[in-house]
N, C-alpha and C positions, 0 to 999 in steps of 0.2 A: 760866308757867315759860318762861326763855328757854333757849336754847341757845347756844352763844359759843364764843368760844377762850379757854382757859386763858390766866391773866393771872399775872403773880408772885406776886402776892397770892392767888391761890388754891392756889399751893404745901402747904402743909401740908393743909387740906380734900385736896388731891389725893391727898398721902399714907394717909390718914384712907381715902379710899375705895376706894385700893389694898386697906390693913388687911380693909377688909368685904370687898375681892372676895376675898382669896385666902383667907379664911376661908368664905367661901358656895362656893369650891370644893375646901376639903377641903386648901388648900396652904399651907405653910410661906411666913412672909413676915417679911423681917427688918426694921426700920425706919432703922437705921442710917444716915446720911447719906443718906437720901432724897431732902429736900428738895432738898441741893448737888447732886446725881447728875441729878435730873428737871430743875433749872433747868441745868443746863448740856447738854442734852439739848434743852429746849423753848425755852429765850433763848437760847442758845448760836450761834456763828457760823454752824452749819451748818443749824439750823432746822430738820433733813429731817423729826423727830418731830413729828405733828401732835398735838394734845390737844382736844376737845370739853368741853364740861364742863358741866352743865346745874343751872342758877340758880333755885332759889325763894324768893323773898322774901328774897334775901344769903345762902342758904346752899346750899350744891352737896350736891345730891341725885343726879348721876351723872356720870358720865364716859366716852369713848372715843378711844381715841387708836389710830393708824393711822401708814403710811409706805409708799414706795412701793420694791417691789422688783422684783428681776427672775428672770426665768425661762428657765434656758435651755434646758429642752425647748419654751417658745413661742415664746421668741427675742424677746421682749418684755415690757416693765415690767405689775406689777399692782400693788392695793394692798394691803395686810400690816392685819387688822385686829386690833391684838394684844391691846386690852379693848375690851371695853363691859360697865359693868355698874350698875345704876340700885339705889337704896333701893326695899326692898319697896316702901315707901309710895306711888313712884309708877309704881313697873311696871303697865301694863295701858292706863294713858291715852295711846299713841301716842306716847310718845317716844320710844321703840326704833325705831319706824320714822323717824320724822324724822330721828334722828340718822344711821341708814344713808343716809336720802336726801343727807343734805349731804354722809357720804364718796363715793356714787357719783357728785356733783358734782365734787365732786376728782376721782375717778377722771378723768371725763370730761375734765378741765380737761386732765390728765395724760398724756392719751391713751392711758388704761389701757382694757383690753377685760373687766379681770376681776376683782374683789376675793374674799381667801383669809381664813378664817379658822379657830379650831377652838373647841372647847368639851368639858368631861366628858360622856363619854358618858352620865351619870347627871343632867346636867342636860337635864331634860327638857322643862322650861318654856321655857330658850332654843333648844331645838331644835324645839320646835312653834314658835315665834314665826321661826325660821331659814326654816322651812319655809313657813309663814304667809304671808310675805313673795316667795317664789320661789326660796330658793337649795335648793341641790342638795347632801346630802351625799356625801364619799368617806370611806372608812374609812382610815387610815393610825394606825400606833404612834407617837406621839413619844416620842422619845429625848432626856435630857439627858446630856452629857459633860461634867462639870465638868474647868477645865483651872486 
């Protein structure tokens, strides 16, 4: 299995694994002009969306994508890891971790000191694997404000 950056052509597969993730967490997800939205987001001028996207055999069996923000209680940029999320089929064989190692290369690249993420608190397979790894939870409510 390789690991890469999302290409145009894996546009739609991208969408596809959105479908599965927002479904493995219980979430509404609309397909509507996805593919236009994500391509102009990940090819688009400003590039800042990163996208991982993990390759078996020409077919994408995961995804993560990231970006980097800022904080201004540290007064400094981190990075935003806003999915990751892998087919059953191959969670378990270390791709989870590889894929974190290549955002906290970015990070580094970035001269971020910290990557932030969240997950269901009912997902608990990715919070042992959170934890697994070295990160530390905090508990905070997200809040959506549709505008």
């Amino acid at each position: 299995m390789e690991i890469r950056f999302a290409q145009k052509k894996d546009l739609e597969s991208i969408v596809s694994l959105c479908k599965a993730h927002a479904e493995y967490e219980k979430a509404d997800f609309v397909e509507a002009n996805k593919v236009g939205l994500l391509s102009k987001y990940l090819f688009g001028n400003s590039n800042e969306l990163k996208c991982l996207v993990v390759d078996k055999e020409s077919k994408l069996v995961g995804y993560a994508t990231y970006f980097k923000q800022f904080s201004t209680w540290d007064a400094c940029y981190y990075v935003y890891l806003d999915c990751l999320f892998l087919k059953e089929e191959v969670r378990g064989q270390g791709i989870g971790k590889r894929i974190m190692q290549h955002i906290k290369e970015f990070a580094k690249l970035e001269a971020c000191s910290i990557i932030q993420w969240q997950t269901p608190t009912f997902n608990t397979k990715a919070i042992n694997f959170y934890q697994k790894i070295g990160a530390e939870s905090k508990s905070k409510e997200r809040f959506i404000w549709e505008v």
